[in-house]
VMD Tcl script that draws the C-alpha trace (Angstrom):
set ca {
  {-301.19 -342.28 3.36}
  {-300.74 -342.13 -0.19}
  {-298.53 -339.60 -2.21}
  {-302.05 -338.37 -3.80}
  {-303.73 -338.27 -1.01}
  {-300.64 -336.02 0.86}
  {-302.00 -332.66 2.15}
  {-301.02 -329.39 -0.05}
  {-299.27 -326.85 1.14}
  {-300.87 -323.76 2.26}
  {-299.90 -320.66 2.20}
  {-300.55 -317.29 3.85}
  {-301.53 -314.48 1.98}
  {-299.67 -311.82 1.20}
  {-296.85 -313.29 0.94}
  {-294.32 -312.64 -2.53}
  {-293.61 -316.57 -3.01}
  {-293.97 -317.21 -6.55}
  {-296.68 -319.90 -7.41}
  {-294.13 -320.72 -10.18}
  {-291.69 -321.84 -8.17}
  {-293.57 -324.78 -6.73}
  {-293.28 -327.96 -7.49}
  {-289.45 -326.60 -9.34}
  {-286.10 -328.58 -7.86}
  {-284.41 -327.46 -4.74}
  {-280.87 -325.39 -6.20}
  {-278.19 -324.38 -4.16}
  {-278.43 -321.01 -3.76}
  {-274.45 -320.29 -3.61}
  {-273.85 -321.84 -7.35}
  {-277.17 -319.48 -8.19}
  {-275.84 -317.06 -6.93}
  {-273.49 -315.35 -10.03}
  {-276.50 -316.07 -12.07}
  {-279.00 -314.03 -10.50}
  {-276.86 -310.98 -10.00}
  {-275.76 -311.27 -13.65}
  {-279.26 -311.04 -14.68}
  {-280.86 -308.60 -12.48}
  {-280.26 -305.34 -14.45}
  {-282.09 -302.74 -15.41}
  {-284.50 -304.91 -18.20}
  {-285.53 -306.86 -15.25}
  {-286.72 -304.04 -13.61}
  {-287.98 -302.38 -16.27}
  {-290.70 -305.32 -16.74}
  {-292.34 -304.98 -13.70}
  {-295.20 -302.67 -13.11}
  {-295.05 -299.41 -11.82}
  {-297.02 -298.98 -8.88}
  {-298.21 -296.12 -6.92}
  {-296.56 -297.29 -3.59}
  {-293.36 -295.58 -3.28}
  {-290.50 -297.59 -4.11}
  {-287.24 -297.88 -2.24}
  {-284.36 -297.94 -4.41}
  {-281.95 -300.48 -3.91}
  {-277.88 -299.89 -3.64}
  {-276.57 -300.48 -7.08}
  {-274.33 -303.30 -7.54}
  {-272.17 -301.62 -10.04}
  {-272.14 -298.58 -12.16}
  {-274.33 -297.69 -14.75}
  {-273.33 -297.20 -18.06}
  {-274.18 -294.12 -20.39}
  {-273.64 -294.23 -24.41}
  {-271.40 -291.30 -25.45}
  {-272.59 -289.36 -28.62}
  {-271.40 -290.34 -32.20}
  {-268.56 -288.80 -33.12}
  {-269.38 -286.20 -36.07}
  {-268.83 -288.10 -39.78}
  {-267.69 -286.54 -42.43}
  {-270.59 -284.63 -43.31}
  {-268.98 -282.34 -40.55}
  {-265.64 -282.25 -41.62}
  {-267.40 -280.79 -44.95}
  {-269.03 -278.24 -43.41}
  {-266.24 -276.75 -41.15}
  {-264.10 -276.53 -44.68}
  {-267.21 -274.39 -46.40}
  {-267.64 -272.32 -43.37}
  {-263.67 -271.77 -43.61}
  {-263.87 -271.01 -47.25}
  {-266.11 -268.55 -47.02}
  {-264.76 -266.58 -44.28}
  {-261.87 -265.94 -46.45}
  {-263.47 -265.37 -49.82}
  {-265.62 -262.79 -48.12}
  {-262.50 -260.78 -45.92}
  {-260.39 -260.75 -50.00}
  {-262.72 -258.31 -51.90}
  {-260.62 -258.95 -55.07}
  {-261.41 -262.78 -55.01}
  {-265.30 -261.91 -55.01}
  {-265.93 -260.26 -58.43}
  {-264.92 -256.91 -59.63}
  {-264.72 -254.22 -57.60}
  {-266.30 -250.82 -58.46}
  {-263.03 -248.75 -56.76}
  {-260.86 -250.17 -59.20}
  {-262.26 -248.37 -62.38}
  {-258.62 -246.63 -63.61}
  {-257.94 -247.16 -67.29}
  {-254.76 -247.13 -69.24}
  {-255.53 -242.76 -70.30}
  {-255.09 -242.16 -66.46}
  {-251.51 -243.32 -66.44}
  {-250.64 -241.85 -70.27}
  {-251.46 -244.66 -72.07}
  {-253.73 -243.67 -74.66}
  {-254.26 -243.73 -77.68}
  {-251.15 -240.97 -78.29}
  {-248.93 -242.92 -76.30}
  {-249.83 -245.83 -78.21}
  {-248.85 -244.58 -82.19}
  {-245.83 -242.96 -80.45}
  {-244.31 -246.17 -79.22}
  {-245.14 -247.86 -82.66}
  {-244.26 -244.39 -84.74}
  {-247.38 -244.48 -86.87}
  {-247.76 -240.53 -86.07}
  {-244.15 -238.39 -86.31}
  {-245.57 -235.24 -84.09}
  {-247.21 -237.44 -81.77}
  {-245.74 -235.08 -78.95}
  {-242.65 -236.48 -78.45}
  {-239.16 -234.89 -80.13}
  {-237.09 -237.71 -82.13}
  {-234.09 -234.88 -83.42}
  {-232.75 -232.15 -82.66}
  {-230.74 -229.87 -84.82}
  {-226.89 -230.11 -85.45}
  {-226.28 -226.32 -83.88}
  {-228.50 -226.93 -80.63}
  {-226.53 -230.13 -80.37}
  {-223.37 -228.00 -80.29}
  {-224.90 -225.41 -78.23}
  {-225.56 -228.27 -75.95}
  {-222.42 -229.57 -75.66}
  {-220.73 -226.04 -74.92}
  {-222.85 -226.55 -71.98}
  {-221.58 -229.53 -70.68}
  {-218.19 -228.62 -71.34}
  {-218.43 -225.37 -69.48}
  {-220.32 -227.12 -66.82}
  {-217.54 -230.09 -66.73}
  {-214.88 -227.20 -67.03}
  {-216.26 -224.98 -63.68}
  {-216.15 -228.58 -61.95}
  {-212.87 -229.36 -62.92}
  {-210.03 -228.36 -60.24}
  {-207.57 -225.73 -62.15}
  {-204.42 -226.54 -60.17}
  {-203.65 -229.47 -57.53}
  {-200.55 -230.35 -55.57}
  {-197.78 -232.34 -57.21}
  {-198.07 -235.32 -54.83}
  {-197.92 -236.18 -51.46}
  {-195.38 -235.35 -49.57}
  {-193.56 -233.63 -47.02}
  {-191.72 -230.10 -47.60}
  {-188.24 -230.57 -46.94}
  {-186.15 -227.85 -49.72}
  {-188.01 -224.33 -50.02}
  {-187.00 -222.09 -52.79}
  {-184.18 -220.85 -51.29}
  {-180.56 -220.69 -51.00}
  {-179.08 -224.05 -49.75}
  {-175.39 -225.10 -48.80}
  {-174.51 -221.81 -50.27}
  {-176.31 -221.75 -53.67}
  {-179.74 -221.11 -54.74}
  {-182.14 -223.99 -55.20}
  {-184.76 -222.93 -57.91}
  {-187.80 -225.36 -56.93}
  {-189.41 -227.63 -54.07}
  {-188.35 -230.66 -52.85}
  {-191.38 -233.00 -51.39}
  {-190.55 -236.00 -49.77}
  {-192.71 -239.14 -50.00}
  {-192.41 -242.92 -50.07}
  {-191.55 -244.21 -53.37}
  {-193.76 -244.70 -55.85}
  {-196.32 -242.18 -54.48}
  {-198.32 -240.94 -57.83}
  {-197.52 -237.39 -59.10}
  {-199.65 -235.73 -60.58}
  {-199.47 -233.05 -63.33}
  {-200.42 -229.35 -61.45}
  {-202.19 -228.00 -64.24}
  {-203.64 -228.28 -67.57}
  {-200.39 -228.28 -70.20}
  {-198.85 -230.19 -72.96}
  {-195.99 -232.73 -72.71}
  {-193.23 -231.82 -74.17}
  {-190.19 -233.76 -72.85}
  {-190.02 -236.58 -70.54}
  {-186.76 -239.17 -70.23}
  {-183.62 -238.80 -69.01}
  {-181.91 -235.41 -67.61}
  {-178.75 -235.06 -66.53}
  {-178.78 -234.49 -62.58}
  {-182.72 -235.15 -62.57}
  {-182.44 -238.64 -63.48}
  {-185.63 -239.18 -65.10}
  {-187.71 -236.03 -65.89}
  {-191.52 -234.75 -67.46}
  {-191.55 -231.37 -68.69}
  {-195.12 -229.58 -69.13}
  {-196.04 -226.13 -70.54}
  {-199.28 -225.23 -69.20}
  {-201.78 -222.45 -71.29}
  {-199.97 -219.45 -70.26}
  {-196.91 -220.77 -71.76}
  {-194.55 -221.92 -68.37}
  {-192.94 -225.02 -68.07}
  {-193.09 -226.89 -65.23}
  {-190.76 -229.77 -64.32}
  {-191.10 -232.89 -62.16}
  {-187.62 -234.66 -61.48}
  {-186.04 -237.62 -59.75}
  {-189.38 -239.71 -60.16}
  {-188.30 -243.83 -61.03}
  {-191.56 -243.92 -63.44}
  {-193.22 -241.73 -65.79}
  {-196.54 -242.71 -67.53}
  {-196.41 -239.45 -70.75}
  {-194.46 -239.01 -73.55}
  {-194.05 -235.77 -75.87}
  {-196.92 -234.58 -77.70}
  {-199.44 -235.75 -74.47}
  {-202.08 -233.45 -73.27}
  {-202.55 -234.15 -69.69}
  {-205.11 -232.34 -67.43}
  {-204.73 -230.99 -63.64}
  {-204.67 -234.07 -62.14}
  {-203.69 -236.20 -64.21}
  {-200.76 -239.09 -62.83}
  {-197.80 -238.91 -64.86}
  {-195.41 -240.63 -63.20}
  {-194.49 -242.23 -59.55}
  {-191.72 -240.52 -56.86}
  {-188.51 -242.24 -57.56}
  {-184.48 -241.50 -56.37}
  {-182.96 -241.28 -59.31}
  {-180.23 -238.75 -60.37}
  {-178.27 -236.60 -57.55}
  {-180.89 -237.30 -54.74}
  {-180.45 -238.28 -51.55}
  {-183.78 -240.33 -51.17}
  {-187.04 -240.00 -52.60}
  {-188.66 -237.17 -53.20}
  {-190.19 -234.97 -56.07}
  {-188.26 -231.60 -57.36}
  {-190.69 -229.01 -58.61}
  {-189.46 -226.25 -60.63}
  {-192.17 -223.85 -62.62}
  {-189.96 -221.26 -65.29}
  {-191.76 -218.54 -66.46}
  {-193.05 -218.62 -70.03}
  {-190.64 -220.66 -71.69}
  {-188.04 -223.86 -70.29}
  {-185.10 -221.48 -70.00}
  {-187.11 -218.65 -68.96}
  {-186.69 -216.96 -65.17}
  {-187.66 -219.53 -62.65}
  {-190.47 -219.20 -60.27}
  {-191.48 -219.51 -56.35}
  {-193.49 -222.69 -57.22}
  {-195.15 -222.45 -53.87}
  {-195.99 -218.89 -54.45}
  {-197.81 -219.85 -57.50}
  {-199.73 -222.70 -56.06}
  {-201.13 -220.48 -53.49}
  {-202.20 -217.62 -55.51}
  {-204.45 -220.36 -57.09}
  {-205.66 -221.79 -53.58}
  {-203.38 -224.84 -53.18}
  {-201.55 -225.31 -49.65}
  {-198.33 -227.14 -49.26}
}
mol new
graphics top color blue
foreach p $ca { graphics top sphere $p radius 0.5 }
foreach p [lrange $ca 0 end-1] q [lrange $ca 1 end] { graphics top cylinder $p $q radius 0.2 }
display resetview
């Protein structure tokens, strides 16, 4: 039998052979294998027609992919910063154009017109007083130094110290003054207002400030190491004028206090019955 004469090869119908296929080269299917999984996807299916026999779907070989969205350009970006813009010109009225509260003009806070010529002094009685007179300036300053004057203390203590001599007898004479004891160089102060007129060195005292206050009595601070006055000083209540010292016939530091009535050699005084009747404690 000849090779054109050789019997074809039926087939049975029905079958899902493709006619294709004939006559094609035998292939081993396990080096075809990667191929034809490789290429049956979802295009391969897709090609085929759809049929109204139901179709059973087929276990996937491996997962199917799905495109994620674009991320936003920068279109976006532009938009966010407008929104954001906005927000904030819209929560600062004063960044939005004038505002209809804010209508106060300078005549509210007294600065008009007036106010104006009196800061340059175009107008003289523009309101506002540029002199007073020479006897209300006087009056004035009565004032303050009656007002300064009912502030002022009248009489303070000598210093700071500690009572140790009264005025009183002692070892059998009389002692004509205090004697406050304090650390030396503690200030001392003058008791009232007065006049300087002595301070140096005095027998027995060592070195002494005399005072006479206005009603004419003389008081006198002794034994002190320093004195800050000299004759001729005025010196208010108050006022330091010297330091506690040791000097002269002492036997350690302390200020003596004498007050003598209306002149230096006049009678001597209780001076702690004279600070008291003007409100001062020892």
């Amino acid at each position: 039998m000849s090779r054109s004469s050789a019997p074809q090869v039926l087939e049975r119908p029905g079958t899902e052979r493709d006619t294709a296929s004939l006559g094609a080269p035998i292939v081993d299917a396990t080096r075809t294998a990667p191929a034809a999984v490789s290429t049956a996807g979802p295009t391969a299916t897709a090609a085929e027609p759809v049929t109204a026999e139901p179709v059973t779907a087929e276990p996937a070989t491996r997962p199917r992919t799905r495109r994620l969205p674009h991320p936003p350009g920068r279109r976006a970006h532009l938009w966010l910063a407008a929104l954001i813009a906005g927000a904030v010109l819209a929560a600062v009225p004063g960044l939005t154009g004038p505002s209809d509260e804010l209508t106060g003009t300078a005549s509210d806070y007294g600065l008009g017109v007036a106010a104006d010529l009196a800061l340059s002094g175009g107008i003289d009685d523009a309101g506002v007083r540029r002199s007073i007179s020479e006897a209300e300036a006087q009056a004035r300053l009565g004032e303050l130094a009656a007002s300064r004057a009912a502030r002022a203390p009248k009489t303070v203590l000598p210093t700071q110290g500690r009572l140790t001599t009264c005025y009183c007898m002692r070892w059998g004479q009389m002692h004509y003054g205090l004697d406050l004891a304090a650390p030396l160089g503690t200030p001392i102060y003058s008791a009232a207002d007065g006049v300087v007129i002595k301070a140096g060195r005095v027998s027995g005292f060592g070195n002494a400030v005399y005072i006479q206050d206005a009603d004419g009595n003389v008081h006198i601070y002794g034994h002190m190491r320093y004195y800050d006055v000299r004759a001729g000083d005025i010196v208010h209540a108050g006022d330091q004028i010297a330091k506690v010292g040791n000097e002269g016939y002492s036997t350690g530091p302390h200020l003596h206090y004498e007050i003598h009535r209306g002149d230096i050699d006049g009678r001597p005084l209780d001076p702690q019955d004279w600070l008291a009747e003007r409100g001062v404690q020892i």
